[in-house]
C-alpha positions in Angstrom: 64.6 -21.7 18.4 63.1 -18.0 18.0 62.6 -17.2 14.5 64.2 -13.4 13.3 63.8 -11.7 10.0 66.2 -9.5 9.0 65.4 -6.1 6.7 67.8 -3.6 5.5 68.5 -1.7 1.7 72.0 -2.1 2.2 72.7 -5.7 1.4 76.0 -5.1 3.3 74.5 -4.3 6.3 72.3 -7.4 6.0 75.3 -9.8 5.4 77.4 -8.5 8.4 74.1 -8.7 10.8 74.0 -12.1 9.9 77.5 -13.0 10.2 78.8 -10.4 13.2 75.7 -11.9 15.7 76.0 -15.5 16.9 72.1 -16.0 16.5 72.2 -19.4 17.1 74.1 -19.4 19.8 71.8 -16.7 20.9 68.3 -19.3 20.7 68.0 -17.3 17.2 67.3 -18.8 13.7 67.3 -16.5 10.7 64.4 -17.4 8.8 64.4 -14.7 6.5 65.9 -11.8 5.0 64.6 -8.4 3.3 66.1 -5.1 1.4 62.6 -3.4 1.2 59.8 -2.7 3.2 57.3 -5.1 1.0 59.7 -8.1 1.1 60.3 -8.0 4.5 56.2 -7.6 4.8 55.9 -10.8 3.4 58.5 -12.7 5.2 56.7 -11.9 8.1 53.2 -13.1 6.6 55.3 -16.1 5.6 58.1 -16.8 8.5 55.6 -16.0 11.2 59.0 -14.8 13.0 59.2 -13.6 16.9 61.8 -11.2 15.9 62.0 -8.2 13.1 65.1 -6.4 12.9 64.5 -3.8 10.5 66.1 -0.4 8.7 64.0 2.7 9.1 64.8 4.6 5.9 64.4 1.5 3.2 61.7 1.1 -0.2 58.7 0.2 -0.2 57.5 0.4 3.2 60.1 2.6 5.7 60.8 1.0 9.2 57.8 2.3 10.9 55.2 1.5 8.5 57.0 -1.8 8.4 56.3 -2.7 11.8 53.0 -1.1 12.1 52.2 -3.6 9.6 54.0 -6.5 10.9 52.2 -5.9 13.9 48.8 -5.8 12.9 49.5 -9.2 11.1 51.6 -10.8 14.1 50.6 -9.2 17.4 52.9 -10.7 19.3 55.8 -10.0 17.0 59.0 -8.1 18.8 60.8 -5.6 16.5 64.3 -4.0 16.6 64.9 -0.9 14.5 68.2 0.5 13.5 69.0 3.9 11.9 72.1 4.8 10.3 73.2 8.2 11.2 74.5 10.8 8.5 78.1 11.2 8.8 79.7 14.2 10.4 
């Protein structure tokens, strides 16, 4: 199984990522979760995932510093960003 981290502010968002995608059944295990920047930092010291889905506008450290980061300490690490978008 590929290991995926999950990071958003919105604990919502977080819950219904988790529950709306069939990771499993997609060769996915959750190994983490994050609603800031640093946590989900540490997860990825920690988890050593193949996968970050991440926020862009969260504490601590946004999206892009986030995977700047991630990458420098996992090279090979794949990333998804999401951005809300302001409502019309």
């Amino acid at each position: 199984m590929l290991r995926v981290v999950l990071a958003d502010d919105e604990k919502k968002v977080l819950l219904l990522m988790r529950k709306l995608i069939d990771w499993e059944g997609l060769g996915f295990e959750i190994v983490g979760m994050a609603s800031d920047g640093i946590s989900a930092l540490d997860q990825v010291r920690e988890k050593k995932p193949h996968l970050l889905v991440t926020d862009i506008r969260m504490p601590g450290y946004d999206g892009i510093d986030l995977i700047r980061q991630a990458k420098q300490i996992q090279p090979g690490l794949h990333f998804y960003h999401r951005q809300r978008l302001p409502p019309v």
